[in-house]
PyMOL Python script that loads the backbone (N, CA, C, O; Angstrom):
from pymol import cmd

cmd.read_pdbstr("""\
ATOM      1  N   UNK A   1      32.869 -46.473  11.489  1.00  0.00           N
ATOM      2  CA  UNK A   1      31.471 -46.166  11.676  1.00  0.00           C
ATOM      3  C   UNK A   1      30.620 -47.195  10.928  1.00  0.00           C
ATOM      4  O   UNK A   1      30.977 -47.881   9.970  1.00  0.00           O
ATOM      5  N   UNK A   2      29.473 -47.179  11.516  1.00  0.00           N
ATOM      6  CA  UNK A   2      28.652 -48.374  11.120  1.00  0.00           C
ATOM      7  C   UNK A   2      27.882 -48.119  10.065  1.00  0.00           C
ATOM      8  O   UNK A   2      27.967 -46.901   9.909  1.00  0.00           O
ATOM      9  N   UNK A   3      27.352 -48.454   9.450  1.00  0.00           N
ATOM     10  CA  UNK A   3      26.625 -47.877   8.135  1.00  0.00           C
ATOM     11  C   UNK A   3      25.157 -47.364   8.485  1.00  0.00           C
ATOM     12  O   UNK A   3      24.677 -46.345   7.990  1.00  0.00           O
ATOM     13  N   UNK A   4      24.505 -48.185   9.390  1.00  0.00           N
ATOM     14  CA  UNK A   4      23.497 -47.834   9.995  1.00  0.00           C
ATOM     15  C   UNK A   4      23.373 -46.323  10.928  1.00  0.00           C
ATOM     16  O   UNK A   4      22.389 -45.608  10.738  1.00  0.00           O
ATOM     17  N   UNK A   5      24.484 -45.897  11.971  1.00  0.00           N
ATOM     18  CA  UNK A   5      24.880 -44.971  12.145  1.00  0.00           C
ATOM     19  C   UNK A   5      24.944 -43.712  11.265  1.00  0.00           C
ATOM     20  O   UNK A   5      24.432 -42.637  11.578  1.00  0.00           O
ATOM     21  N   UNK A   6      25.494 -43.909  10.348  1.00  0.00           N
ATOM     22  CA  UNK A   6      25.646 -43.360   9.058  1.00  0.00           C
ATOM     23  C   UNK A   6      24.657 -42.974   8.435  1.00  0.00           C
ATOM     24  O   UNK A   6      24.623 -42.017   7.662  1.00  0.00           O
ATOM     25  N   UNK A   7      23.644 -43.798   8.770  1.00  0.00           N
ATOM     26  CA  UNK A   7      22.473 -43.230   7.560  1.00  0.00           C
ATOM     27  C   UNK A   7      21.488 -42.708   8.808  1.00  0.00           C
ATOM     28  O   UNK A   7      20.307 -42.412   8.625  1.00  0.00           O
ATOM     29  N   UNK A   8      21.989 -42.658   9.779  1.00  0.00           N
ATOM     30  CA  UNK A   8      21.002 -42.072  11.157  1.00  0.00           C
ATOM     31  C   UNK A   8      21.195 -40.627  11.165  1.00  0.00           C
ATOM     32  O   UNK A   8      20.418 -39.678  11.271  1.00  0.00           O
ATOM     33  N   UNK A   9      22.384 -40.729  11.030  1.00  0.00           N
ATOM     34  CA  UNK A   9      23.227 -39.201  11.045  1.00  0.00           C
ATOM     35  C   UNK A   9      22.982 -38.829   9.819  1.00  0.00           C
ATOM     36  O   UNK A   9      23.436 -37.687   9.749  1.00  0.00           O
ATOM     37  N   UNK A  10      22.538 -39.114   8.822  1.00  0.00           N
ATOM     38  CA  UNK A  10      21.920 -38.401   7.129  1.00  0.00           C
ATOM     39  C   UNK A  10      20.678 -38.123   7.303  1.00  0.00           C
ATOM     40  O   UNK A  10      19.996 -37.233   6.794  1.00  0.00           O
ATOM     41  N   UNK A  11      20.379 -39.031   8.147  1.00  0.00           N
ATOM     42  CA  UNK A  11      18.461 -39.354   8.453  1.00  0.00           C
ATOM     43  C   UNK A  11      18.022 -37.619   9.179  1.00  0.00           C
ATOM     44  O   UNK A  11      17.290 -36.718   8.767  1.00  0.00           O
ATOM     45  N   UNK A  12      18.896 -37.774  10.417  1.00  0.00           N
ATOM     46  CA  UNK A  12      18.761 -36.351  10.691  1.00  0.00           C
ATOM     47  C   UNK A  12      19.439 -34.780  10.340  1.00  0.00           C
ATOM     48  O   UNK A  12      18.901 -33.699  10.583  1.00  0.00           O
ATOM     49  N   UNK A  13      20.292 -34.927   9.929  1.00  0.00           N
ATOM     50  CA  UNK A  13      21.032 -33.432   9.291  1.00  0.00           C
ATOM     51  C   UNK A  13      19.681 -33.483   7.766  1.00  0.00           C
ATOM     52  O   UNK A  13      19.149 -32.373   7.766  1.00  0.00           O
ATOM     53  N   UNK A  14      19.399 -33.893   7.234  1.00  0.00           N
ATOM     54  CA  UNK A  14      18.268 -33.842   6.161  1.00  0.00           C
ATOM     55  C   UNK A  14      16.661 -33.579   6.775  1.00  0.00           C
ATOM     56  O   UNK A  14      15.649 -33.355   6.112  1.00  0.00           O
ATOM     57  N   UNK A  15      16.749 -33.649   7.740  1.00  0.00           N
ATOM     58  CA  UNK A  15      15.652 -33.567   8.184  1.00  0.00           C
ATOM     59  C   UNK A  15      15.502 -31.875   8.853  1.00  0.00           C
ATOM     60  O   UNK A  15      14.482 -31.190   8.773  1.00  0.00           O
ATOM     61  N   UNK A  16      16.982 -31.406   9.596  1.00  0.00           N
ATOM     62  CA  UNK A  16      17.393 -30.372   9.662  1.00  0.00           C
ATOM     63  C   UNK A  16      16.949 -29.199   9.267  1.00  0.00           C
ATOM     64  O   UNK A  16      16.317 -28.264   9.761  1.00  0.00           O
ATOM     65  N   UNK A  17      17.751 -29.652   7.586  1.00  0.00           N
ATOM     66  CA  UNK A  17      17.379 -29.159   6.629  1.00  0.00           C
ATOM     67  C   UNK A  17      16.552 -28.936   5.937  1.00  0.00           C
ATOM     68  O   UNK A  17      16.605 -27.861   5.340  1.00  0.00           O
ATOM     69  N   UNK A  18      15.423 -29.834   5.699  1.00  0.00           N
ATOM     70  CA  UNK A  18      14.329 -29.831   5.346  1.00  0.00           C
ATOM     71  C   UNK A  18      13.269 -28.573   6.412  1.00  0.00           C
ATOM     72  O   UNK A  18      12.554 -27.689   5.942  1.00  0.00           O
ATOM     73  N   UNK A  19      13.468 -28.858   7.787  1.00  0.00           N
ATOM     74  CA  UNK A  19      12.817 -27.745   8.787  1.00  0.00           C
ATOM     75  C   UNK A  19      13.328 -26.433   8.338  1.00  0.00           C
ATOM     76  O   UNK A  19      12.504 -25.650   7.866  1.00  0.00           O
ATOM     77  N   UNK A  20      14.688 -26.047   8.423  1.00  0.00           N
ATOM     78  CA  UNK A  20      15.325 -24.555   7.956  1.00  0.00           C
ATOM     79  C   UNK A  20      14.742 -23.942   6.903  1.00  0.00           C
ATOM     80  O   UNK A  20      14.444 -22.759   7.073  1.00  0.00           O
ATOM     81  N   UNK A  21      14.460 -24.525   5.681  1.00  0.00           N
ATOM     82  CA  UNK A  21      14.214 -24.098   4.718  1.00  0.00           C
ATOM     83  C   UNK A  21      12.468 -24.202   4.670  1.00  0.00           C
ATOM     84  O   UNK A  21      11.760 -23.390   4.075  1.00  0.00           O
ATOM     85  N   UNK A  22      11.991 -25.340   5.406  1.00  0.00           N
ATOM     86  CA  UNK A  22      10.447 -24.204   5.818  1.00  0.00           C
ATOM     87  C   UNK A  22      10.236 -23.469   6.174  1.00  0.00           C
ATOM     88  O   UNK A  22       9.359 -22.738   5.713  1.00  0.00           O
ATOM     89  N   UNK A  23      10.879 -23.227   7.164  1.00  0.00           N
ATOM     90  CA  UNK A  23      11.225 -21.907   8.619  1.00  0.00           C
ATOM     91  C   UNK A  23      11.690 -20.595   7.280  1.00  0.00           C
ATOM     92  O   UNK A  23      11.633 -19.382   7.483  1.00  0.00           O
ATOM     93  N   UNK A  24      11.987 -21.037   6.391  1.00  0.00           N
ATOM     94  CA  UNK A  24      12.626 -19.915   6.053  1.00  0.00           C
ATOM     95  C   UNK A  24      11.837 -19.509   4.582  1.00  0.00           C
ATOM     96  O   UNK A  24      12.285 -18.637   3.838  1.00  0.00           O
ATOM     97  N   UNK A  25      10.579 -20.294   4.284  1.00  0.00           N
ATOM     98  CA  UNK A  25       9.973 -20.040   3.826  1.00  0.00           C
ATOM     99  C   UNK A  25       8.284 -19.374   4.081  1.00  0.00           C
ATOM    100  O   UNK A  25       7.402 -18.754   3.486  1.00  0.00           O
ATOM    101  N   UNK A  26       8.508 -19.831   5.031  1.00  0.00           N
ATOM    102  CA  UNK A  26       7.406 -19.342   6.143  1.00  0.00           C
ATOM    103  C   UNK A  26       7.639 -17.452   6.629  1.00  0.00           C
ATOM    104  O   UNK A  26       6.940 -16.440   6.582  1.00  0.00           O
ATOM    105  N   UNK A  27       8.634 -17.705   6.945  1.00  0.00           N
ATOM    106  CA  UNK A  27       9.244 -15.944   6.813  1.00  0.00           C
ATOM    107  C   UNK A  27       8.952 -15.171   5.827  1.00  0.00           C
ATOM    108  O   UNK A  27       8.325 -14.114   5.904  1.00  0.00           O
ATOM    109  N   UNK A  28       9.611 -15.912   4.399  1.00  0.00           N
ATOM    110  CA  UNK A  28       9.183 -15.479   3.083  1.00  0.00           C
ATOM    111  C   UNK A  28       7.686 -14.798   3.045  1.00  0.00           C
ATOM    112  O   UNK A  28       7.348 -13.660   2.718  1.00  0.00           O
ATOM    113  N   UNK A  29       7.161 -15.564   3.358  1.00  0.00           N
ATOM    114  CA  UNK A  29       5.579 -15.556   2.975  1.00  0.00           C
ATOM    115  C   UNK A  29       5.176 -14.157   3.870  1.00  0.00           C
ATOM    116  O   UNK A  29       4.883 -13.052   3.415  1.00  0.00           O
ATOM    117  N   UNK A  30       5.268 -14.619   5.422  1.00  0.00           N
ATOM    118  CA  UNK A  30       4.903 -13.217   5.960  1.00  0.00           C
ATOM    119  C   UNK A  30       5.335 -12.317   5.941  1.00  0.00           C
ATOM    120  O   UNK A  30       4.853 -11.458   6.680  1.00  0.00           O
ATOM    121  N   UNK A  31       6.528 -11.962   5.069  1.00  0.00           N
ATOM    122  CA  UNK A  31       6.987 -10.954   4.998  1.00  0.00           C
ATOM    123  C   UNK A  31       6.472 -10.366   3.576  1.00  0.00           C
ATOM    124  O   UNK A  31       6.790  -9.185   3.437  1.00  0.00           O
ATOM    125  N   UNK A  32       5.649 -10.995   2.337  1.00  0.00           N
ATOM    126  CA  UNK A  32       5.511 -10.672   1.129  1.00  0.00           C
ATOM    127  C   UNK A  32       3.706 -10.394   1.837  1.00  0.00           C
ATOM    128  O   UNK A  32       3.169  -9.503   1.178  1.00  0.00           O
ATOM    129  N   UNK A  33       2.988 -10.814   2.690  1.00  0.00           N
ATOM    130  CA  UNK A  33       1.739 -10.793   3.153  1.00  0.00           C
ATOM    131  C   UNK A  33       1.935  -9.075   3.986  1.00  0.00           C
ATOM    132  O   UNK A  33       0.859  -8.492   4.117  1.00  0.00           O
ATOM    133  N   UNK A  34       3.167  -8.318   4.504  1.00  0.00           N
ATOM    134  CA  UNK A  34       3.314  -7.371   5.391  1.00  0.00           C
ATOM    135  C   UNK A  34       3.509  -6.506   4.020  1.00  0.00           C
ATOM    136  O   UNK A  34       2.634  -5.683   3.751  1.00  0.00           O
ATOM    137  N   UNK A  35       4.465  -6.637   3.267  1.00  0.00           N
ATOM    138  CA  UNK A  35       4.355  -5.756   2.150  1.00  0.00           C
ATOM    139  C   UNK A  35       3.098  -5.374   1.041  1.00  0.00           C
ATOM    140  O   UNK A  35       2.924  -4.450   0.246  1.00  0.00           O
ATOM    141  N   UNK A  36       2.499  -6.318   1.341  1.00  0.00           N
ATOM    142  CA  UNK A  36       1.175  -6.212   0.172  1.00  0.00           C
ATOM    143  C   UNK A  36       0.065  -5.518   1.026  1.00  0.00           C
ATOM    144  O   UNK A  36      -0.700  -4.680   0.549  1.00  0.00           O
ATOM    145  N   UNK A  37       0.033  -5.989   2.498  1.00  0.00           N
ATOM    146  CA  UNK A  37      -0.547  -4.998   2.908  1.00  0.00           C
ATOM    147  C   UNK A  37      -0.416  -3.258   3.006  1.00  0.00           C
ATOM    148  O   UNK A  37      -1.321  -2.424   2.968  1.00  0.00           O
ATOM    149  N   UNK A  38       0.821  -3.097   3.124  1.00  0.00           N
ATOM    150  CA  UNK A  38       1.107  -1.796   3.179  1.00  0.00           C
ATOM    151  C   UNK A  38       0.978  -1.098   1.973  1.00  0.00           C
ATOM    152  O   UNK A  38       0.511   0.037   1.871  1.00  0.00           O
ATOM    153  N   UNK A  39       1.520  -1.994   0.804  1.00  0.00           N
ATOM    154  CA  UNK A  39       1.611  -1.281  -0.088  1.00  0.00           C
ATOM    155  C   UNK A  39      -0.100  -1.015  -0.591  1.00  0.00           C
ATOM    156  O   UNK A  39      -0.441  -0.064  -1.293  1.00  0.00           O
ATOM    157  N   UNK A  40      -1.162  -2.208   0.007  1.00  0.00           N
ATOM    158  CA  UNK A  40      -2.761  -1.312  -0.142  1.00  0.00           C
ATOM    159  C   UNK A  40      -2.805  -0.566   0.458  1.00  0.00           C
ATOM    160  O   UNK A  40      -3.325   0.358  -0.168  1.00  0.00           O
ATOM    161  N   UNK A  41      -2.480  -0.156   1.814  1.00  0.00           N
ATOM    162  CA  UNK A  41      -2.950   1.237   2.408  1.00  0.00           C
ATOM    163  C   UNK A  41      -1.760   2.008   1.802  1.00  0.00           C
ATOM    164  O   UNK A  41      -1.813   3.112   2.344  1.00  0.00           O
ATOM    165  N   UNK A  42      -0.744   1.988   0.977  1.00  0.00           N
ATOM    166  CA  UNK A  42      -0.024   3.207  -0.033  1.00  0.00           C
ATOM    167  C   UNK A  42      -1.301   3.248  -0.803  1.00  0.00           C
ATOM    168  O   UNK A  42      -2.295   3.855  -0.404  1.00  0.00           O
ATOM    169  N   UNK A  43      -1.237   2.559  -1.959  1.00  0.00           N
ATOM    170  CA  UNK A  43      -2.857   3.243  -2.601  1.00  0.00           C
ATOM    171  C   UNK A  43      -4.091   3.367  -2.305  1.00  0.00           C
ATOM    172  O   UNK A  43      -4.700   3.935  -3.211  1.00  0.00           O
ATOM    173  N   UNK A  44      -4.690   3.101  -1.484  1.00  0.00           N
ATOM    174  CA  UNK A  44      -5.453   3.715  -0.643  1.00  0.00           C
ATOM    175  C   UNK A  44      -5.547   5.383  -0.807  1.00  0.00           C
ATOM    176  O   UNK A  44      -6.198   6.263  -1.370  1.00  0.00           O
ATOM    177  N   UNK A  45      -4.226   5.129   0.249  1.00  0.00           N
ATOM    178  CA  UNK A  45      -4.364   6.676   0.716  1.00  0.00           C
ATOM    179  C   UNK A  45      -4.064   7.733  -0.827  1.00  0.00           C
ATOM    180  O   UNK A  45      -4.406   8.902  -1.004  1.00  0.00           O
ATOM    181  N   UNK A  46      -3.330   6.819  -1.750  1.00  0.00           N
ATOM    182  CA  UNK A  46      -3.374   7.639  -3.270  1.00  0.00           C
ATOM    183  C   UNK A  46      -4.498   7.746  -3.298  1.00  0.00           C
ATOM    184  O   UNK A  46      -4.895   8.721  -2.660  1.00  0.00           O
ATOM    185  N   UNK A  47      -5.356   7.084  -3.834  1.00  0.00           N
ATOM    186  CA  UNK A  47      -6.865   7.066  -4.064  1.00  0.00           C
ATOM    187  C   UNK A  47      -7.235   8.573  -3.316  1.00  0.00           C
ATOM    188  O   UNK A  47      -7.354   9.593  -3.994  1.00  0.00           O
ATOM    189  N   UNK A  48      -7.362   8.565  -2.168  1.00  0.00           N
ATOM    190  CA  UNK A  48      -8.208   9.253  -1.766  1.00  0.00           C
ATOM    191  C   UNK A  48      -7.318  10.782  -1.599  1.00  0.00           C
ATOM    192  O   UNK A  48      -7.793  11.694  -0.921  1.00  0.00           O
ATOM    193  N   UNK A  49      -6.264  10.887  -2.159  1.00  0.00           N
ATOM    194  CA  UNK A  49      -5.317  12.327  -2.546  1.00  0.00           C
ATOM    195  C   UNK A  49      -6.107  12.529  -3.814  1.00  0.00           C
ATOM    196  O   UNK A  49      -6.776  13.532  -4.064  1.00  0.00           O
ATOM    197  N   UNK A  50      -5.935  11.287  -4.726  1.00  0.00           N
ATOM    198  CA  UNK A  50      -6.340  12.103  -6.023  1.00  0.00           C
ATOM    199  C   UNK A  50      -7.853  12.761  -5.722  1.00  0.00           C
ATOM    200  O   UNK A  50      -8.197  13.919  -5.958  1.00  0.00           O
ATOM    201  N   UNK A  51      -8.491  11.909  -5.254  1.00  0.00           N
ATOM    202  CA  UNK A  51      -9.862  12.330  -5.243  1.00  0.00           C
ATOM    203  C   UNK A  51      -9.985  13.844  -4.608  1.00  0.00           C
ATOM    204  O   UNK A  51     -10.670  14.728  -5.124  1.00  0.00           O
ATOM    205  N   UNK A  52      -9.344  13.973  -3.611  1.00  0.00           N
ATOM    206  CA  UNK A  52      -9.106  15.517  -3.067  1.00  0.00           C
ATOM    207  C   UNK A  52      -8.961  16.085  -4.126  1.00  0.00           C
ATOM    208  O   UNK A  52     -10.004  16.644  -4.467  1.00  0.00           O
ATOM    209  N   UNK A  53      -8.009  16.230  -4.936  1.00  0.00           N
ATOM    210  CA  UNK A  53      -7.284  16.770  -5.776  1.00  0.00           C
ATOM    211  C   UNK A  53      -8.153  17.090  -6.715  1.00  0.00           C
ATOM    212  O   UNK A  53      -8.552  18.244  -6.871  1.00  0.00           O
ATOM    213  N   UNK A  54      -8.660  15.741  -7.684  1.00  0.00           N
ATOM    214  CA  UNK A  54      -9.668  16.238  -8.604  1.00  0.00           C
ATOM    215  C   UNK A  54     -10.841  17.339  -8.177  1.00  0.00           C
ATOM    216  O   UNK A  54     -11.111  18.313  -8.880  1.00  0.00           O
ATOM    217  N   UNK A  55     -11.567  16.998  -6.774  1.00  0.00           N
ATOM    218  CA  UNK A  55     -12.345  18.189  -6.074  1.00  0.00           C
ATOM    219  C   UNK A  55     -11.870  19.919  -6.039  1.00  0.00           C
ATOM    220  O   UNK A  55     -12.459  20.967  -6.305  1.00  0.00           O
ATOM    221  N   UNK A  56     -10.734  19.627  -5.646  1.00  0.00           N
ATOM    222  CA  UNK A  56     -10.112  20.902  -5.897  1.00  0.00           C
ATOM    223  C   UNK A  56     -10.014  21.651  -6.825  1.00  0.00           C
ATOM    224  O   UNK A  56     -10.343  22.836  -6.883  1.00  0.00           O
ATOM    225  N   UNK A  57      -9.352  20.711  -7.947  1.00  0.00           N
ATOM    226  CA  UNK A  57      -9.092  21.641  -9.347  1.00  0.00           C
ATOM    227  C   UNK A  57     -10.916  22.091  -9.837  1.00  0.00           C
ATOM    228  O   UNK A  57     -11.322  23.140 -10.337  1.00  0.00           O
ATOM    229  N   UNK A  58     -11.551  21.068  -9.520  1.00  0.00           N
ATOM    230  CA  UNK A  58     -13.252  21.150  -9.669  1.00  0.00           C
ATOM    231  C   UNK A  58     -13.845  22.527  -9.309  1.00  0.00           C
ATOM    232  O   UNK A  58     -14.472  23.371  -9.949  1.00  0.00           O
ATOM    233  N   UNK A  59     -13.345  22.417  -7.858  1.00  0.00           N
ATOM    234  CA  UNK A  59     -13.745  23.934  -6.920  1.00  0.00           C
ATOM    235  C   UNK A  59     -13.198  24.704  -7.731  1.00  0.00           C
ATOM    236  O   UNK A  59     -14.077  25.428  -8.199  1.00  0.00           O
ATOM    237  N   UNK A  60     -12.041  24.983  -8.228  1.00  0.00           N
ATOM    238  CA  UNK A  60     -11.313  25.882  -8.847  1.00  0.00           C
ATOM    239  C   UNK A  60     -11.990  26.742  -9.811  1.00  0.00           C
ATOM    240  O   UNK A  60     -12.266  27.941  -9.848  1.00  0.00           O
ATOM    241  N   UNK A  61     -12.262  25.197 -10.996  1.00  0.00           N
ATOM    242  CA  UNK A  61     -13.117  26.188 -12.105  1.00  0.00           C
ATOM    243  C   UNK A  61     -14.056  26.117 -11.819  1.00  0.00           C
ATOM    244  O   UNK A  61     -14.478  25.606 -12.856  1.00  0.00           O
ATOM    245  N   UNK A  62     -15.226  26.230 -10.974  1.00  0.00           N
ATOM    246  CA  UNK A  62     -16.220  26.336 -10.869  1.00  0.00           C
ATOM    247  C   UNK A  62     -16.044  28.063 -10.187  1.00  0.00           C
ATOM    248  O   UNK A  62     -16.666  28.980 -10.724  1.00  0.00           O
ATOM    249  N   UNK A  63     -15.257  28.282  -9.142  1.00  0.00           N
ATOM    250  CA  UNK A  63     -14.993  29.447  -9.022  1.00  0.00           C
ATOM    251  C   UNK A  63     -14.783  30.624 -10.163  1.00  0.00           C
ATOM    252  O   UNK A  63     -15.420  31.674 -10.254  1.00  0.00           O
ATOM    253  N   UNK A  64     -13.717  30.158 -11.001  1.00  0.00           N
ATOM    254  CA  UNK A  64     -13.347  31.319 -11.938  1.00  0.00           C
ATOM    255  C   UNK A  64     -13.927  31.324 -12.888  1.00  0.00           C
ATOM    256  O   UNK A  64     -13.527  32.022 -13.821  1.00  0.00           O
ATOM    257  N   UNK A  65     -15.300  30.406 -13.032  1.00  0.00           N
ATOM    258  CA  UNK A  65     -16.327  30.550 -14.245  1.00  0.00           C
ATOM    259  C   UNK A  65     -16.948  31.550 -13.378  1.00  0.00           C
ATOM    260  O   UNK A  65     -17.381  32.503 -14.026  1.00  0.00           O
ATOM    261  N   UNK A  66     -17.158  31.647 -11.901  1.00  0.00           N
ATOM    262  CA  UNK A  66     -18.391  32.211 -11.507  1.00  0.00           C
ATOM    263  C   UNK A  66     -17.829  33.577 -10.882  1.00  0.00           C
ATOM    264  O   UNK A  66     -18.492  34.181 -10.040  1.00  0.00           O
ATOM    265  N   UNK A  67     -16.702  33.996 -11.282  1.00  0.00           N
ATOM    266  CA  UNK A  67     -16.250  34.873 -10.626  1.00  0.00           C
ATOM    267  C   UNK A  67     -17.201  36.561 -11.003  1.00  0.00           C
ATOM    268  O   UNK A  67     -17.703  37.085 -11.997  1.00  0.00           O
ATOM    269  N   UNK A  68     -17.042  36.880  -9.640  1.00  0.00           N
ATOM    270  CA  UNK A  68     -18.213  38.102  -9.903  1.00  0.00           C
ATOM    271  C   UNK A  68     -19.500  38.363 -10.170  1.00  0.00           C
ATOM    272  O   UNK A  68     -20.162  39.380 -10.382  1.00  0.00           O
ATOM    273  N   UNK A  69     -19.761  36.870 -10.094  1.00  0.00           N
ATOM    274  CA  UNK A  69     -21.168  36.305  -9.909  1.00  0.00           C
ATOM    275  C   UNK A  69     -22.170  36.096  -8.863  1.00  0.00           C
ATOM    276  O   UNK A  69     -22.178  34.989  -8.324  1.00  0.00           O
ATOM    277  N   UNK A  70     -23.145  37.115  -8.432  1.00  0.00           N
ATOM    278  CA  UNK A  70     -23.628  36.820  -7.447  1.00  0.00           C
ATOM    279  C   UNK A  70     -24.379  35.415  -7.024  1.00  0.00           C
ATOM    280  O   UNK A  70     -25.180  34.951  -7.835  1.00  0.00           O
ATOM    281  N   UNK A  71     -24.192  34.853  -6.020  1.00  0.00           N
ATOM    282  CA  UNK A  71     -24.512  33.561  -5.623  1.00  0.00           C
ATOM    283  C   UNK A  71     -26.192  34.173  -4.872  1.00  0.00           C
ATOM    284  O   UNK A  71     -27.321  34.047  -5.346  1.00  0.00           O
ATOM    285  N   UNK A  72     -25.806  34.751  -3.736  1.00  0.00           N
ATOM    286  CA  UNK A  72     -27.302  34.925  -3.254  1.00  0.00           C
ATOM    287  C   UNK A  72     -27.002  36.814  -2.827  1.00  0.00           C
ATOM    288  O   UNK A  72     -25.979  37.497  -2.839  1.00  0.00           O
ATOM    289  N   UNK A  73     -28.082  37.045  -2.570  1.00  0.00           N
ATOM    290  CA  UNK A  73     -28.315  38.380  -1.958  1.00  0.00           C
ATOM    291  C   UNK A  73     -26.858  39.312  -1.888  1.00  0.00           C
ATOM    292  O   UNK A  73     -26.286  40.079  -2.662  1.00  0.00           O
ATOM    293  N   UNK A  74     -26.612  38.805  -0.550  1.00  0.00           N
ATOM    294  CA  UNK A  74     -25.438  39.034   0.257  1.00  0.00           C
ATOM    295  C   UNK A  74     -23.955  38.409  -0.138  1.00  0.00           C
ATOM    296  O   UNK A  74     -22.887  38.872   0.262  1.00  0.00           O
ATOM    297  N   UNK A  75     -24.093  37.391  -0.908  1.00  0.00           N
ATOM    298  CA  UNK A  75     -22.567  36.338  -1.146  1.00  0.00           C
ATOM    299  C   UNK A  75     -22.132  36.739  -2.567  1.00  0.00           C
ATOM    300  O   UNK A  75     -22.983  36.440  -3.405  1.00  0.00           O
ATOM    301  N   UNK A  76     -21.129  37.284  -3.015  1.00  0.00           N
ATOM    302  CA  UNK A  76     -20.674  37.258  -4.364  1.00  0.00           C
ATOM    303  C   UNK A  76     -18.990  36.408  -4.329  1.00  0.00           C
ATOM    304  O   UNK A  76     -18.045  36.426  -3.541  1.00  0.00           O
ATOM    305  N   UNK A  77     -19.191  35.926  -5.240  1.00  0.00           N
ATOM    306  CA  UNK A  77     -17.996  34.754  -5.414  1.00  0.00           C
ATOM    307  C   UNK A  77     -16.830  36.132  -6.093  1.00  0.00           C
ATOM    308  O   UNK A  77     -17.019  36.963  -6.981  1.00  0.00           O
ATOM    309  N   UNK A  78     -15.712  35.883  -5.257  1.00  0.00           N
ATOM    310  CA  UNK A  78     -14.662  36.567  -5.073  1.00  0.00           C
ATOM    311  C   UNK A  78     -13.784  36.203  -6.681  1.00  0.00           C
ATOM    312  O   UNK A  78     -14.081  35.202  -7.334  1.00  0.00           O
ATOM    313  N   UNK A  79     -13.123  36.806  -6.957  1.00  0.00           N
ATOM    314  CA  UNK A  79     -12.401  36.797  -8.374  1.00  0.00           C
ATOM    315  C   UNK A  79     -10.497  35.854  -7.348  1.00  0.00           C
ATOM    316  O   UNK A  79      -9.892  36.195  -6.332  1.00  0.00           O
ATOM    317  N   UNK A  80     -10.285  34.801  -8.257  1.00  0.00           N
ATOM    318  CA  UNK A  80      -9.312  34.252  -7.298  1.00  0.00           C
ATOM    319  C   UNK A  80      -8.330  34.192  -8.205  1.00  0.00           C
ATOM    320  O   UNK A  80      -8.581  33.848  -9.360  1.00  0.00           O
ATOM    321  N   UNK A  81      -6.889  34.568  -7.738  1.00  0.00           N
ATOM    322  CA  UNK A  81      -5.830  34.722  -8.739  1.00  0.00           C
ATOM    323  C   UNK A  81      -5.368  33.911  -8.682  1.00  0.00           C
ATOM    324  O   UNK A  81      -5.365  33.034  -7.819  1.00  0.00           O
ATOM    325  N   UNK A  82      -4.502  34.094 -10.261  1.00  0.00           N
ATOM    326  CA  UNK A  82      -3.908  32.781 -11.211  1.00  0.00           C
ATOM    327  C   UNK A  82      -2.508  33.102 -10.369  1.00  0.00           C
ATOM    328  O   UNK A  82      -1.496  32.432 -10.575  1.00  0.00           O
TER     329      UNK A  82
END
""", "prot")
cmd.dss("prot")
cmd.show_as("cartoon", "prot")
cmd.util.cbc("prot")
cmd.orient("prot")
């Protein structure tokens, strides 16, 4: 084999290689861009549980401070068990 040959055939298997491992960094990437998205709409949707949540326990004691307390005329806030 000719030496020139030789370095044709290095010229391209390196060049190969050089493509694969973009290709395969390029993957990398959109696949760390698919996880970061998801994992914002995971907290997200935390966010807006806790916020339920804090409302709730809110409603809660606001209830059992007011229990047996008439609100208007007709409405008396019900006694709610523990």
């Amino acid at each position: 084999m000719d030496t020139t040959i030789l370095r044709t055939y290095s010229f391209f298997a390196d060049a190969a290689m050089i493509l694969i491992v973009a290709l395969l960094f390029i993957l990398i990437i959109q696949a760390t861009r698919r996880i970061n998205y998801h994992a914002n709409e995971i907290r997200e949707a935390g966010k807006r549980i806790a916020g339920a949540t804090v409302s709730i326990r809110m409603l809660q004691t606001i209830l059992r401070l007011s229990a047996g307390r008439s609100i208007s005329r007709r409405l008396t806030v019900a006694r709610i068990s523990q």
